[in-house]
N, C-alpha and C positions, 0 to 999 in steps of 0.2 A: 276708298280704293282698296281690292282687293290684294294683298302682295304675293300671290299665288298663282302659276301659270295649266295646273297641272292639280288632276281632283280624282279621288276613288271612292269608292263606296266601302264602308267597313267591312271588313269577310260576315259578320253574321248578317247583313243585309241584302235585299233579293227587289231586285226592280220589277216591276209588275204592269204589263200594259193593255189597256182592254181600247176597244173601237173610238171612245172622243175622250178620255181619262186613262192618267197609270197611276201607281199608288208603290210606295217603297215600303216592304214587310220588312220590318223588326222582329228576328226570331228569338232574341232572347228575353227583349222587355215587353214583345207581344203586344205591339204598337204598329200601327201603320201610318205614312204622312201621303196624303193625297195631292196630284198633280194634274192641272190642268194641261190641252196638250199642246199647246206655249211652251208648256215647263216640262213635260216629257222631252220636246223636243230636244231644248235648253240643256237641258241634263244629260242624255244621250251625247251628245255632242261633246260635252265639256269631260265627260266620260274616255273619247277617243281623242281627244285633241286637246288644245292648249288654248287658253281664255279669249287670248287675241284672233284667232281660227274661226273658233267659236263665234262670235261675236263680229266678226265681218260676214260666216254662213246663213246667219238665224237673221241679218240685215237683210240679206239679198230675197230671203227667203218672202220676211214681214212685210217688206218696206215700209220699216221705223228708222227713224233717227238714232244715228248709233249708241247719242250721248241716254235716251231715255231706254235703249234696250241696255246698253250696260247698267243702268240704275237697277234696272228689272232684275239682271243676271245676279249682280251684285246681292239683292236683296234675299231675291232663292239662294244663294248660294251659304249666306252667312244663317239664315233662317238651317238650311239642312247640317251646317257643320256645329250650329248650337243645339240640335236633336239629337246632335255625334249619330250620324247618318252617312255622312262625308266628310272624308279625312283629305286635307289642303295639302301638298307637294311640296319641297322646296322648288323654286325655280330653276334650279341649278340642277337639279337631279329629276327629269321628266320619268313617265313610269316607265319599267323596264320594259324590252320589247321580250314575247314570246321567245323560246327558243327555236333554231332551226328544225324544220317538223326532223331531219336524220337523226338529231339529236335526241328528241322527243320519242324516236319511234326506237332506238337503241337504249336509252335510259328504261322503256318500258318493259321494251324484251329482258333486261339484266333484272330489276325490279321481280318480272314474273316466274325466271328464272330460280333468284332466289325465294321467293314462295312458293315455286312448287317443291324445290327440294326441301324447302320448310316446312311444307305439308307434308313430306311421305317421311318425316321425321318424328316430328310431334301431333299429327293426326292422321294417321293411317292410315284409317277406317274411312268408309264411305259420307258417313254421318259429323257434323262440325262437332267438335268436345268444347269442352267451358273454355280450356286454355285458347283455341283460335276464338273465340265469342270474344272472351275479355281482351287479344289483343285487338279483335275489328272494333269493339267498342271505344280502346284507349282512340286508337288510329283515327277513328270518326272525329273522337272530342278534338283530337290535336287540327284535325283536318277542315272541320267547322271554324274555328277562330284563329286561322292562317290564310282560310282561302274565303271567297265569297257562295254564296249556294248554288250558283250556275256554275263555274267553274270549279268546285268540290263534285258535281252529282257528275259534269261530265268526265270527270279524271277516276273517279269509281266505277262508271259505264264501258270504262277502257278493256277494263278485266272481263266483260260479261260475253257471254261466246253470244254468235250472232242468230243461232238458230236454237228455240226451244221446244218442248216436248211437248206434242201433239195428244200420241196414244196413253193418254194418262188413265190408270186405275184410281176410280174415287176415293175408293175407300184407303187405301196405298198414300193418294196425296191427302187425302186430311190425317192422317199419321203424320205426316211431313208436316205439314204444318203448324197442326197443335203441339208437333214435338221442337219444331223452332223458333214457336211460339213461346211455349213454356220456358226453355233453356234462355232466350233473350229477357224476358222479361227476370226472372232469376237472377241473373250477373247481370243484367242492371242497374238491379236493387240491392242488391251485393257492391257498388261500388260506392267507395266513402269518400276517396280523397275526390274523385272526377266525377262529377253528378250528370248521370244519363238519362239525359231527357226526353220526349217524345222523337226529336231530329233524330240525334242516333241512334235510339231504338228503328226506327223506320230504317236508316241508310244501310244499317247493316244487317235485318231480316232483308229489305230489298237486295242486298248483295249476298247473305249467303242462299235465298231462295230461287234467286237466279245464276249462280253459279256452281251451288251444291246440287242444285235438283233439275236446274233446266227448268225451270217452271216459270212462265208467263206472268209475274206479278208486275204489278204497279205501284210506284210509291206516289203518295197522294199526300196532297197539302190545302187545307181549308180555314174558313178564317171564319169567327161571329162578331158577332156588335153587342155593346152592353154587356158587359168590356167585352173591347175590342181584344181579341186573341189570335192568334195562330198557333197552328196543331198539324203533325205528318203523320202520319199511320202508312202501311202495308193494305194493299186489296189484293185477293184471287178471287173472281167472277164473282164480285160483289161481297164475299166473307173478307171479316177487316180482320188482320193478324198485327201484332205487334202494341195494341192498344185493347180497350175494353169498347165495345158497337155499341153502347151507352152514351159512350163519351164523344165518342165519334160524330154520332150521332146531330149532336150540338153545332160542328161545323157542317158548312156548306162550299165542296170540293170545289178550287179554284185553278189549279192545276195537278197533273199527272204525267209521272216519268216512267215510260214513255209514255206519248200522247194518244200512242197505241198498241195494242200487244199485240207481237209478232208470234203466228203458230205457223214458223216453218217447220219443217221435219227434218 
């Protein structure tokens, strides 16, 4: 018996769900565990609610025996926290709930507040200098192994304005590019104590390339086999920034943020 009422997924882990399978990505051991959709379901559930919840839902649902679906739940459940995949609750402490969205929508105004007066301090200019690179970079690593990747990419999407630029000059935006190309990859490789990995290099060209320039990128996420890896890069209309199209190359794109790029004006 499970002595656990109450289950999350590790912040560097990323649930994954396609048409009769899902599969949970491991971004830092570059592993993935695959789910049948019993156990998608299973999961899901045990995700928003609480074992006994769970497990009278996924009954009504199956019609199984409660005693051989608890075996089942049981089984998944201790299999994904021995993967350290899922981390078990105490019973006494259920996860916390969200904040009230006023709460949320006034911490964010304060938060942006003081970023922009800390932008028209320490970076003036129109163009991101090292100093904001290196702190979006620290911010990512902290932000990666505090939060989960759906909820990290959505609380960085928060900042992003909602319409981007249209009338773009080519030759204009590949300057941009290969100039926050360069600078990212630079103080990346410059950093010794917090090692910046493919994830943050992408989250944060994704965010200064759509917050500095207005520019319609995608941050993309793909996975190979033999060995099994995953890997994020940066795309603008198909040119990949933020990694080498070599490497890239190697993966086969599974998902994209957004799922579509918006060219309003």
């Amino acid at each position: 018996m499970l002595a656990h009422q109450y289950y999350r997924l590790f912040p560097r882990v990323m649930l994954q769900a396609e048409e009769e399978s899902a599969y949970l990505l491991d971004f830092n051991q570059g592993q993935f565990y695959g789910l049948d959709s019993i156990g998608y379901e299973m999961l899901s559930l045990i995700l928003k609610a609480d074992l006994e919840t769970t497990l009278i839902h996924c009954a009504q649902i199956y019609d199984v025996p409660l005693a051989r679906l608890q075996a089942d739940l049981e089984q998944l459940l201790t299999e994904l926290i021995s993967q350290q995949l899922l981390i078990p609750l105490d019973a006494n402490h259920p996860p916390k709930s969200s904040l009230p969205n006023y709460l949320t929508t006034w911490g964010l105004k304060f938060c942006q507040a003081i970023a922009k007066g800390g932008r028209k301090l320490f970076n003036p200019g129109a163009d991101p200098n090292s100093l904001t690179i290196n702190c979006l970079l620290l911010l990512s690593w902290l932000s990666f192994r505090y939060l989960n990747w759906g909820t990290n990419l959505e609380l960085w999407q928060k900042w992003h304005p909602q319409a981007m630029q249209t009338n773009l000059d080519p030759e204009q935006t590949q300057k941009i590019l290969t100039k926050v190309d360069l600078l990212i990859r630079a103080n990346a490789a410059g950093s010794f104590f917090f090692p910046m990995v493919c994830k943050e290099r992408a989250l944060v060209g994704y965010h200064l390339l759509r917050v500095f320039y207005r520019l319609p990128v995608q941050l993309v996420i793909g996975t190979a086999l033999y060995p099994l890896q995953v890997h994020a890069w940066v795309e603008y209309q198909g040119q990949i920034i933020t990694d080498d199209p070599e490497h890239c190359a190697y993966f086969d794109p599974i998902m994209t943020y957004p799922d579509h790029v918006s060219f309003q004006s």
